[in-house]
N, CA, C and O atoms as CSV, one atom per row, in Angstrom:
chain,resi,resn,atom,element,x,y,z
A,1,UNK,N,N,-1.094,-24.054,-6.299
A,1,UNK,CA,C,-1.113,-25.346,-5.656
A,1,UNK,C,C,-1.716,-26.378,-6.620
A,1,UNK,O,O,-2.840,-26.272,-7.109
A,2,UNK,N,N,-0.875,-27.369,-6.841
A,2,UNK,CA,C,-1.395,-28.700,-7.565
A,2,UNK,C,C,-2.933,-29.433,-7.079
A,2,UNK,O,O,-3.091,-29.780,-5.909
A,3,UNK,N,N,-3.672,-29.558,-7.784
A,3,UNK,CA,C,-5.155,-30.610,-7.849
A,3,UNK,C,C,-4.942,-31.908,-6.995
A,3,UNK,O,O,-4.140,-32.522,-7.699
A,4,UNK,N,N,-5.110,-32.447,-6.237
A,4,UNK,CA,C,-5.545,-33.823,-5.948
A,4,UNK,C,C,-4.814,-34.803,-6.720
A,4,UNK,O,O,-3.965,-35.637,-6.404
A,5,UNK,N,N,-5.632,-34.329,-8.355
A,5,UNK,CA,C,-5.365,-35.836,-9.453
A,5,UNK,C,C,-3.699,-35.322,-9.691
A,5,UNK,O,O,-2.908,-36.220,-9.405
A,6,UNK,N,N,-3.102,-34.132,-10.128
A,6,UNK,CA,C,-1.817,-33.748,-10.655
A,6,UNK,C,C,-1.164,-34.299,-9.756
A,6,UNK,O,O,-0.247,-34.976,-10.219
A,7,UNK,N,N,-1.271,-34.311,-8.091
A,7,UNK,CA,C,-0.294,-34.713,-7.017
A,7,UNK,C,C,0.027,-36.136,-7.143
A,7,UNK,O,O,1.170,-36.587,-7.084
A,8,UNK,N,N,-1.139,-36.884,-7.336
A,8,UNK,CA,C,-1.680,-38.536,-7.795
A,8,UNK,C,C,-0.814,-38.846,-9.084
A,8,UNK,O,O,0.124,-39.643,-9.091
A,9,UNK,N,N,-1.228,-38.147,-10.124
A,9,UNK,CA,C,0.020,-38.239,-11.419
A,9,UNK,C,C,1.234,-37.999,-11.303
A,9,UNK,O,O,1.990,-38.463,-12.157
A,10,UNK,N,N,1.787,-37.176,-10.174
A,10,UNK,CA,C,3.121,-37.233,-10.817
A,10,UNK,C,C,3.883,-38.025,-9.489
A,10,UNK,O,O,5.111,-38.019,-9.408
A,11,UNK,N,N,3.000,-38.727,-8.427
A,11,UNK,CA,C,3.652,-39.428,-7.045
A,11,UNK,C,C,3.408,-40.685,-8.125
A,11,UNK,O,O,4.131,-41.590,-7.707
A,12,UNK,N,N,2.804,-41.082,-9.168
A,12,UNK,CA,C,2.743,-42.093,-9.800
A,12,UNK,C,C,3.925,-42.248,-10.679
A,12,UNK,O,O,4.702,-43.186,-10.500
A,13,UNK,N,N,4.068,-41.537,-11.443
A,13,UNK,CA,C,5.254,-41.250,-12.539
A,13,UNK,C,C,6.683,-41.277,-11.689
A,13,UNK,O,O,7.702,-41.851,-12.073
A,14,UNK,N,N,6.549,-40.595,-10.554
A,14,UNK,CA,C,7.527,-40.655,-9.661
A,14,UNK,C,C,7.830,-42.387,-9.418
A,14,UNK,O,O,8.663,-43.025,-10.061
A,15,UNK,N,N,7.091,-42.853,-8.522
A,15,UNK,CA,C,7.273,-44.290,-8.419
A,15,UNK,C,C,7.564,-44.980,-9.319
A,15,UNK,O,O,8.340,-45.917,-9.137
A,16,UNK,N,N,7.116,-44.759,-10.343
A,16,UNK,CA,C,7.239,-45.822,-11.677
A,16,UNK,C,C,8.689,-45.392,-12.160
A,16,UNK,O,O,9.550,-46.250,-12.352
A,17,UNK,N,N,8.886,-44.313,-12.313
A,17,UNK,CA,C,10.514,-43.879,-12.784
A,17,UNK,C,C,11.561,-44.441,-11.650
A,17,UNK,O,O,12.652,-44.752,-12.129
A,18,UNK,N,N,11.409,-44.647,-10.069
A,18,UNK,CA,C,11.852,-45.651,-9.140
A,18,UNK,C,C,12.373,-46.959,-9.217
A,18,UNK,O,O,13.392,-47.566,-8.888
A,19,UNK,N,N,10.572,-47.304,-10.148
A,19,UNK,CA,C,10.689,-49.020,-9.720
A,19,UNK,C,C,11.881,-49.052,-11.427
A,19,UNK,O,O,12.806,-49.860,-11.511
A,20,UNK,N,N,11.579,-48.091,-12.503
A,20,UNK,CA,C,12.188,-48.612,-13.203
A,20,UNK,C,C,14.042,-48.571,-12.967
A,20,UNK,O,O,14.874,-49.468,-13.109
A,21,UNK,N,N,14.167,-47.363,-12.626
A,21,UNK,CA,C,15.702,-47.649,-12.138
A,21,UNK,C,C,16.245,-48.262,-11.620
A,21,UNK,O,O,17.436,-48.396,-11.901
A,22,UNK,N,N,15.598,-49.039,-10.471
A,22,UNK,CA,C,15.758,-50.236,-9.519
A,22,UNK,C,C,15.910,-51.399,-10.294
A,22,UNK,O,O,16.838,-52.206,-10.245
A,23,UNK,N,N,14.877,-51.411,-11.040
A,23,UNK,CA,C,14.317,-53.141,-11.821
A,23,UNK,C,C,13.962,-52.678,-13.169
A,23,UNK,O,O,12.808,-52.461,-13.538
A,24,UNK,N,N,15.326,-52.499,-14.089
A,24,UNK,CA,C,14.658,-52.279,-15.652
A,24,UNK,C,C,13.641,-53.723,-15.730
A,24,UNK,O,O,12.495,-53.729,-16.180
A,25,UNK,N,N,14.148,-54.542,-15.347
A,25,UNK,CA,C,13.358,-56.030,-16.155
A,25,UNK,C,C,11.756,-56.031,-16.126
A,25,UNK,O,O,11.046,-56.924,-16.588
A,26,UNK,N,N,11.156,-54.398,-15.245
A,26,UNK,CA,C,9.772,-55.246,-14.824
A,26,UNK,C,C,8.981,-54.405,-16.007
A,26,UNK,O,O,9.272,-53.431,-16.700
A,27,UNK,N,N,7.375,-55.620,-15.841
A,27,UNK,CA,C,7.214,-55.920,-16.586
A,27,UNK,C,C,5.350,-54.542,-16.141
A,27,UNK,O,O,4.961,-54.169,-15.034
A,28,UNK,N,N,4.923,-54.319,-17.121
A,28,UNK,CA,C,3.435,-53.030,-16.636
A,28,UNK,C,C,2.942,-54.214,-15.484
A,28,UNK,O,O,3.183,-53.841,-14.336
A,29,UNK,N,N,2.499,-55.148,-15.547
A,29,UNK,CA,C,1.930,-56.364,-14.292
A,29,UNK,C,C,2.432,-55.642,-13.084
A,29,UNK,O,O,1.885,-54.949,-12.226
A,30,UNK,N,N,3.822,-56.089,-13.335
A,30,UNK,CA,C,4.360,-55.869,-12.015
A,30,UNK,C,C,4.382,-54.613,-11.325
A,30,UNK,O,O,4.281,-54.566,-10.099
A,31,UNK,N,N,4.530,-53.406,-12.172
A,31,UNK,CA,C,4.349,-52.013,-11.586
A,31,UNK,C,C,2.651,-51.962,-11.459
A,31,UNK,O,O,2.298,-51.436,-10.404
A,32,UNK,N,N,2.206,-52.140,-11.807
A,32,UNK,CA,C,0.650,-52.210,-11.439
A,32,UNK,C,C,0.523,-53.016,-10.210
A,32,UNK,O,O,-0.213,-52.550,-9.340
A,33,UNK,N,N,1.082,-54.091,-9.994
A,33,UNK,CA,C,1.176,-54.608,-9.048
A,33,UNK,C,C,1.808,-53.664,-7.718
A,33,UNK,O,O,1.172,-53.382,-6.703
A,34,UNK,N,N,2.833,-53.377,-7.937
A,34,UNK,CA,C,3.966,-52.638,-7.059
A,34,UNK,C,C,3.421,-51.635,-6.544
A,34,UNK,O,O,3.539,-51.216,-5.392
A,35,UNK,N,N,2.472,-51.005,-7.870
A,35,UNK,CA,C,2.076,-49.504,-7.037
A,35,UNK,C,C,0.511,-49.604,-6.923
A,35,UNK,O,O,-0.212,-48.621,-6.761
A,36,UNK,N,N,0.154,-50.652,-7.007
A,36,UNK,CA,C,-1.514,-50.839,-6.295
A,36,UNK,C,C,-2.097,-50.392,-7.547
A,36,UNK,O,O,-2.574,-49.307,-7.214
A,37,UNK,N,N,-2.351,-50.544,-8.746
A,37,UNK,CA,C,-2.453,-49.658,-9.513
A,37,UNK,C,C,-3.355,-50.618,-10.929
A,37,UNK,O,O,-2.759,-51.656,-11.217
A,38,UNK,N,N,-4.380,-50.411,-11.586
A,38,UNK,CA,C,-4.750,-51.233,-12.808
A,38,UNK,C,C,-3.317,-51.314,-13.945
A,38,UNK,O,O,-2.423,-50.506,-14.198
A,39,UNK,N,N,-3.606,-52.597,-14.407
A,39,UNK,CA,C,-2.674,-52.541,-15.110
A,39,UNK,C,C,-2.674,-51.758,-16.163
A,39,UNK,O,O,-1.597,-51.291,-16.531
A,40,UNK,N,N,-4.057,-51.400,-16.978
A,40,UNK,CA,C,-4.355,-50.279,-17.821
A,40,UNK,C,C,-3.276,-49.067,-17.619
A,40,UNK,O,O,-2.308,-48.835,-18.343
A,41,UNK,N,N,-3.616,-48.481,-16.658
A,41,UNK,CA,C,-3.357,-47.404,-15.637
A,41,UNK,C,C,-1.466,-47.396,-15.390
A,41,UNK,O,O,-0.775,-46.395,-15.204
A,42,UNK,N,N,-0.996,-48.847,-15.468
A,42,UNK,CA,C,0.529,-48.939,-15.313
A,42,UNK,C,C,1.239,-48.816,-16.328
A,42,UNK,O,O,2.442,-48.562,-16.390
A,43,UNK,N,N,0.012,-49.116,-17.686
A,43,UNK,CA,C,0.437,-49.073,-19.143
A,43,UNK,C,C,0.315,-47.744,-19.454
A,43,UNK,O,O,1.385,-47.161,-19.627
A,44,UNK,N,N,-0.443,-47.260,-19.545
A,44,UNK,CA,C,-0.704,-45.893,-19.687
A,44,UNK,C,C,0.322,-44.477,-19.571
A,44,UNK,O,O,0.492,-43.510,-20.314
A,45,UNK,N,N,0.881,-44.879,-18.285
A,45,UNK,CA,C,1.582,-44.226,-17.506
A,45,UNK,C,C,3.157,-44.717,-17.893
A,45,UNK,O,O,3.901,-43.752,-18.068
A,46,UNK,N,N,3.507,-45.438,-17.983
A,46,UNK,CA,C,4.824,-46.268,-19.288
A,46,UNK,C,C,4.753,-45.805,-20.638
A,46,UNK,O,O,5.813,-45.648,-21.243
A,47,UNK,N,N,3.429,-45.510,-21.326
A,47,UNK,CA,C,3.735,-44.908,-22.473
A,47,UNK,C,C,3.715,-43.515,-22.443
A,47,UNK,O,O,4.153,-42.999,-23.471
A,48,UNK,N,N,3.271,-42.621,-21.420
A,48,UNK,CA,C,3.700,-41.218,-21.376
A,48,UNK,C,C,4.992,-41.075,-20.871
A,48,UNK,O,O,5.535,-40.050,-21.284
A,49,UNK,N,N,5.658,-41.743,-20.130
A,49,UNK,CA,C,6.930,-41.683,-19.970
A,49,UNK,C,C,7.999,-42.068,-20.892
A,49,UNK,O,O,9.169,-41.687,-20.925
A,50,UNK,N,N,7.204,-43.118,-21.834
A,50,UNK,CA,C,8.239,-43.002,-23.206
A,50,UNK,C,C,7.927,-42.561,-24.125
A,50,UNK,O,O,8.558,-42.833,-25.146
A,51,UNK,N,N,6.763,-41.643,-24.175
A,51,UNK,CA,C,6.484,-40.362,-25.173
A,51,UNK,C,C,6.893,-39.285,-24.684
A,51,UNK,O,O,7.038,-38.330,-25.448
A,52,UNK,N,N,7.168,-39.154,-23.388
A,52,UNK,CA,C,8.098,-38.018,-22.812
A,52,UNK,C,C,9.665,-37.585,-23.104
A,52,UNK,O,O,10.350,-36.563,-23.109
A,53,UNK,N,N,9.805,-39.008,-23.344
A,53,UNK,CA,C,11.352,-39.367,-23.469
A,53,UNK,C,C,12.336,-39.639,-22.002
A,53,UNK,O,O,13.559,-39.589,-21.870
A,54,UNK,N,N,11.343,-39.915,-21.084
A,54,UNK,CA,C,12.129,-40.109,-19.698
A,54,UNK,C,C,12.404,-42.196,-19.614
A,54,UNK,O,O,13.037,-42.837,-18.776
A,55,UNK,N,N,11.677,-42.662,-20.764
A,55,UNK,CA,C,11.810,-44.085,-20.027
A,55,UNK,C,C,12.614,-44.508,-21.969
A,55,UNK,O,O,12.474,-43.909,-23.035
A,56,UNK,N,N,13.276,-45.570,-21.660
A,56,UNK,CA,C,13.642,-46.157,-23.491
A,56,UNK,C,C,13.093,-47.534,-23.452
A,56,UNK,O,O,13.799,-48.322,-22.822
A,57,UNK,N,N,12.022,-48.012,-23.964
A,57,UNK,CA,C,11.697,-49.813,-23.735
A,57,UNK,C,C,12.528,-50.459,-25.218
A,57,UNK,O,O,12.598,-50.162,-26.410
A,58,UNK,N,N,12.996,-51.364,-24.417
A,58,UNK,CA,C,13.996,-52.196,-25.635
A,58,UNK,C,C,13.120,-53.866,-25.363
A,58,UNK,O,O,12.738,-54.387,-24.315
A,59,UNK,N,N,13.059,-54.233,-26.467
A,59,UNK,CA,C,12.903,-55.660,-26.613
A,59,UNK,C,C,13.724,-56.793,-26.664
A,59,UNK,O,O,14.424,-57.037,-27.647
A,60,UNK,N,N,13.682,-57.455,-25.727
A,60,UNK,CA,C,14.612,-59.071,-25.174
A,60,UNK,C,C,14.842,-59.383,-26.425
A,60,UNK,O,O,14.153,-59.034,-27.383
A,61,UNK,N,N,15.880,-60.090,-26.452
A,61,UNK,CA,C,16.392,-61.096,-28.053
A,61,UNK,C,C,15.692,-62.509,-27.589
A,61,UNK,O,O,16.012,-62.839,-26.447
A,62,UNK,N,N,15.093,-63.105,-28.042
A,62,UNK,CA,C,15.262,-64.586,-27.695
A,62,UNK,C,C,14.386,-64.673,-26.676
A,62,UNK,O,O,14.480,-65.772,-26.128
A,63,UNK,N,N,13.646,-64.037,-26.238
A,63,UNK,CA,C,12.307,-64.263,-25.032
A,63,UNK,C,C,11.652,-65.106,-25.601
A,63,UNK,O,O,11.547,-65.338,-26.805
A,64,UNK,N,N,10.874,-65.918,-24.124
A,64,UNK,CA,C,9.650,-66.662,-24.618
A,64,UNK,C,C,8.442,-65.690,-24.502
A,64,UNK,O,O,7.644,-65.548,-25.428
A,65,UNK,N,N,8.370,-65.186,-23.602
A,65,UNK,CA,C,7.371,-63.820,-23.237
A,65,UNK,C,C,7.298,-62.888,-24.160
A,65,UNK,O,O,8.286,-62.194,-24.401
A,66,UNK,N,N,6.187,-62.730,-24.784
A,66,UNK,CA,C,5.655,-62.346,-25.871
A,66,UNK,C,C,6.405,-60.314,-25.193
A,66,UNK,O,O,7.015,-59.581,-25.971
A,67,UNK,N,N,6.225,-60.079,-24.315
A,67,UNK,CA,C,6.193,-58.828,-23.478
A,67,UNK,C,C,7.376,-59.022,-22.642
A,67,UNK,O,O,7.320,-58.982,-21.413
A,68,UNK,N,N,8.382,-59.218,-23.266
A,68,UNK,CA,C,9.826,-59.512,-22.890
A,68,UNK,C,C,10.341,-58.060,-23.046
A,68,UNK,O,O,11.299,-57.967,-23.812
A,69,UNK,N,N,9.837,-56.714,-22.387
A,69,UNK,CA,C,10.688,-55.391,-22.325
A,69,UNK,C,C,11.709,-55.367,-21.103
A,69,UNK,O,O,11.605,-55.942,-20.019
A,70,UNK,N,N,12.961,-54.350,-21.690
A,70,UNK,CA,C,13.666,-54.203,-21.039
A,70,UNK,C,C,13.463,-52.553,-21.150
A,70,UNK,O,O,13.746,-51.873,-22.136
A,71,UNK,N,N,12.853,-52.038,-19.782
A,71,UNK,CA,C,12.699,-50.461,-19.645
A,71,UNK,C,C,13.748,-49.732,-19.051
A,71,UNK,O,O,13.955,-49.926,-17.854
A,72,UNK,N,N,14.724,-48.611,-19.914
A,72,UNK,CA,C,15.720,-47.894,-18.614
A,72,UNK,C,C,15.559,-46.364,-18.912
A,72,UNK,O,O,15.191,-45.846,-19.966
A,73,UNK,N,N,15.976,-45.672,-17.552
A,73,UNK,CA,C,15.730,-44.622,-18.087
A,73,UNK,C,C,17.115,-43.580,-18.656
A,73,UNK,O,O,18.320,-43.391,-18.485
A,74,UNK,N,N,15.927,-43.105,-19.439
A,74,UNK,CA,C,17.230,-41.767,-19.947
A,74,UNK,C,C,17.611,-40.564,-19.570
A,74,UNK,O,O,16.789,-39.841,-19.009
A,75,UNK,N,N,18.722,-40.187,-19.767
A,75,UNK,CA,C,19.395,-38.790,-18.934
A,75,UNK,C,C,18.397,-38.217,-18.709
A,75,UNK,O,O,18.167,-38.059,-17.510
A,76,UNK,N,N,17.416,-37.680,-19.653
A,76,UNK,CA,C,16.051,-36.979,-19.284
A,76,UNK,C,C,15.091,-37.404,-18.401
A,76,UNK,O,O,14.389,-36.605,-17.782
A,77,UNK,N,N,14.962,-39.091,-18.245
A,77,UNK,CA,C,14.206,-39.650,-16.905
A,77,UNK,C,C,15.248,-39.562,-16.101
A,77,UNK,O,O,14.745,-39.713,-14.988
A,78,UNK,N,N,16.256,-39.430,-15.977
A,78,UNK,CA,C,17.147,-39.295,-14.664
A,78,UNK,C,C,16.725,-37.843,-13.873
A,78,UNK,O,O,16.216,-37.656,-12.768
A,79,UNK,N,N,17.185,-36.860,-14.985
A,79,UNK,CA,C,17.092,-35.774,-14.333
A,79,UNK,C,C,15.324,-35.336,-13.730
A,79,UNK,O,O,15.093,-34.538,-12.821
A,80,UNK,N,N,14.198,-36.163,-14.585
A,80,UNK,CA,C,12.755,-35.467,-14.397
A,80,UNK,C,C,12.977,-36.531,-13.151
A,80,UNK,O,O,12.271,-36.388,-12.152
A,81,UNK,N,N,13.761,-37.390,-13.190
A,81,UNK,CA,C,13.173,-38.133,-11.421
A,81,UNK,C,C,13.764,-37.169,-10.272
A,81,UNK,O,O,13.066,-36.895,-9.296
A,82,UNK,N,N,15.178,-36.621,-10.428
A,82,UNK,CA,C,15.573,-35.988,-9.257
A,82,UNK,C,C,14.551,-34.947,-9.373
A,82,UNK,O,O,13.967,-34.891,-8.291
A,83,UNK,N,N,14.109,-34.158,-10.142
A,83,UNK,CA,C,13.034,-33.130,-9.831
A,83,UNK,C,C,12.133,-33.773,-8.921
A,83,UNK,O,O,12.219,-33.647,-7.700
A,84,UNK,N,N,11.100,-34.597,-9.625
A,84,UNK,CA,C,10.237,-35.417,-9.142
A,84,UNK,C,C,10.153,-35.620,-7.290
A,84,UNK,O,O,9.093,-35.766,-6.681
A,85,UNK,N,N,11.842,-35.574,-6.504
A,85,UNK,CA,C,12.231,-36.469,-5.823
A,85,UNK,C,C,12.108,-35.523,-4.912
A,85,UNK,O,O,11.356,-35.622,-3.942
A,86,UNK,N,N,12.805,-34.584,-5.146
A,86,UNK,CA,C,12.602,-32.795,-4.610
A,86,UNK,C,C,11.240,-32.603,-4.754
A,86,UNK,O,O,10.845,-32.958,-3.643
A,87,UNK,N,N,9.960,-32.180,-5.571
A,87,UNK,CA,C,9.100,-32.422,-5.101
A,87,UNK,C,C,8.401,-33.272,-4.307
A,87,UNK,O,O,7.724,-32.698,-3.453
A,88,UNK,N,N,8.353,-34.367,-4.315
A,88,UNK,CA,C,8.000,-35.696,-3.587
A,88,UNK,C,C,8.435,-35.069,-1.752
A,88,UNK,O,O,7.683,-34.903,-0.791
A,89,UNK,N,N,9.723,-34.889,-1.867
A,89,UNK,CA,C,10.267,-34.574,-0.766
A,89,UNK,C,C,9.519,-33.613,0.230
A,89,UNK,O,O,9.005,-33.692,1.346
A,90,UNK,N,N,9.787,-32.358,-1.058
A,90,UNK,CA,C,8.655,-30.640,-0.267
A,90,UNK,C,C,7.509,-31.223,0.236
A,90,UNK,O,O,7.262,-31.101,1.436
A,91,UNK,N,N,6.527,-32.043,-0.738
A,91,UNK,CA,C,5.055,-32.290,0.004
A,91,UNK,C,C,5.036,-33.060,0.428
A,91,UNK,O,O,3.898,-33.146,0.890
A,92,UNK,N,N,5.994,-34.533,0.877
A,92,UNK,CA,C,5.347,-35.007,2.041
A,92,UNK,C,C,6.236,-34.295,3.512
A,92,UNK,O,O,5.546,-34.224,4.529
A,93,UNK,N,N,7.320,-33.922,3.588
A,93,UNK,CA,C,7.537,-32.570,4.817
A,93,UNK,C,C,6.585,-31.555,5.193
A,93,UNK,O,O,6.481,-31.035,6.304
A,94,UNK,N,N,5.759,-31.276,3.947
A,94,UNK,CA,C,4.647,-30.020,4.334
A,94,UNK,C,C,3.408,-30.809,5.137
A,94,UNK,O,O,2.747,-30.357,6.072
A,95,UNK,N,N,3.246,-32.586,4.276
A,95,UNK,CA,C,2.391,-33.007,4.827
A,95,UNK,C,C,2.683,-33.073,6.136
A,95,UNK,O,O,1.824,-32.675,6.923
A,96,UNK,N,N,3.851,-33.545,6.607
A,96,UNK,CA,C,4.409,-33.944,8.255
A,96,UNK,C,C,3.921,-32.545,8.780
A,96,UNK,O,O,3.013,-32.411,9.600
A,97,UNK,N,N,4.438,-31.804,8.365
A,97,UNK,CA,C,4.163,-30.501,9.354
A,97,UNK,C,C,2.953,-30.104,9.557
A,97,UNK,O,O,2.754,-29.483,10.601
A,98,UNK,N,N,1.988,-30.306,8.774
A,98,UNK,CA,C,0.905,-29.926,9.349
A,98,UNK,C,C,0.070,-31.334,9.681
A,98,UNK,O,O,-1.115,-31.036,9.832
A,99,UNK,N,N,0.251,-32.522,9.816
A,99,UNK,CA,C,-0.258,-33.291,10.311
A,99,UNK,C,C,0.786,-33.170,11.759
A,99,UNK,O,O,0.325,-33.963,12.580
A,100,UNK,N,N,1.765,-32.602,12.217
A,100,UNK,CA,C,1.999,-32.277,13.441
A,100,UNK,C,C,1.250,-31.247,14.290
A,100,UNK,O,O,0.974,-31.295,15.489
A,101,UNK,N,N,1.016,-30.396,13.469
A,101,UNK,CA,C,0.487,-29.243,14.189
A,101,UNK,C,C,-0.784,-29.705,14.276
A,101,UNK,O,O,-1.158,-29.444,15.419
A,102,UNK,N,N,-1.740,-30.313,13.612
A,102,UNK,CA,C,-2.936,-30.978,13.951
A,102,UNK,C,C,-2.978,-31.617,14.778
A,102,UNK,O,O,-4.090,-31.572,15.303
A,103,UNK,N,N,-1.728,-32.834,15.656
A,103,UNK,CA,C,-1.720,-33.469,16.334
A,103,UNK,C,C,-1.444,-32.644,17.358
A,103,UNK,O,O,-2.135,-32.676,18.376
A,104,UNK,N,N,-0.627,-31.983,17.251
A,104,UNK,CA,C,-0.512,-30.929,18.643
A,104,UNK,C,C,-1.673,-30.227,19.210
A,104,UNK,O,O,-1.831,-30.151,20.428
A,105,UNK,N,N,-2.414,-29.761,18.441
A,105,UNK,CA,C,-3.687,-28.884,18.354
A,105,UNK,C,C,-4.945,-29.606,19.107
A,105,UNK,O,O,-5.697,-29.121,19.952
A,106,UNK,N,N,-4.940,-31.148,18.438
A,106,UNK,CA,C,-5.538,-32.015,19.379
A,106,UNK,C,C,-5.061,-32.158,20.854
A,106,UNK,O,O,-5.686,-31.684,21.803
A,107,UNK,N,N,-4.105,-32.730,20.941
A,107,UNK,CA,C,-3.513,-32.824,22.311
A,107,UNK,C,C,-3.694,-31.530,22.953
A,107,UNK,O,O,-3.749,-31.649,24.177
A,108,UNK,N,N,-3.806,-30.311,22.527
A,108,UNK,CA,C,-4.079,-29.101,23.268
A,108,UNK,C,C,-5.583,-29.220,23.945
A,108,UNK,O,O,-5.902,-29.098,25.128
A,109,UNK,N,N,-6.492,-29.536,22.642
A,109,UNK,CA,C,-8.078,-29.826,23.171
A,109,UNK,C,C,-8.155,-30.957,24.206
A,109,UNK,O,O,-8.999,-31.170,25.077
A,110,UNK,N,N,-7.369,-31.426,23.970
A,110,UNK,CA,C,-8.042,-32.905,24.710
A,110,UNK,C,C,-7.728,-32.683,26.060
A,110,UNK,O,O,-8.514,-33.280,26.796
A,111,UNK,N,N,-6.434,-31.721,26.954
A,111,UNK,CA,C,-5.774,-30.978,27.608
A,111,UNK,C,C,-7.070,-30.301,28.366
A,111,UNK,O,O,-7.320,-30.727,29.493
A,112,UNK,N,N,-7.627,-29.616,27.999
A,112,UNK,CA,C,-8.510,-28.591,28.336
A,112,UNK,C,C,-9.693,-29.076,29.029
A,112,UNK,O,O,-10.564,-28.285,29.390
């Protein structure tokens, strides 16, 4: 079973490989923004994904914005997101299920 922080890292990497397929144009701000997140922390997490080889950042021609990237991902971020997505999927269903049976379990006590 995954740590706390590993579940946290890769529901992060997950999202960020999201927002980038959705919106190559955005910018670490904005995913820091998007996912509640320091921008440190949005940067950080952008350069392990393009030291991974899942994200490619290309630079605007002709920007005024000094930080004019254009991020997309590659066959390899395609495929680590559908993994990602399938996991994502398994644990929050496992979460539902046992935050059901907790709720049931209550309603049993409260019953009594």
């Amino acid at each position: 079973m995954a740590s706390i922080r590993e579940d946290v890292a890769l529901e992060r990497s997950f999202q960020c490989l999201r927002l980038i397929q959705r919106k190559g144009d955005i910018s670490s701000r904005e995913l820091a923004d998007r996912l509640k997140i320091s921008n440190g922390t949005a940067y950080y997490i952008l350069n392990a994904l393009i030291n991974k080889g899942y994200v490619k950042a290309e630079k605007f021609k002709n920007t005024p914005h000094k930080s004019g990237y254009l991020y997309l991902l590659t066959s390899a971020g395609l495929r680590e997101k559908s993994k990602l997505t399938a996991k994502f999927i398994r644990r929050k269903k496992a979460e539902f299920d046992a935050l059901k049976a907790e709720i049931e379990t209550l309603e049993h006590e409260e019953l009594r």
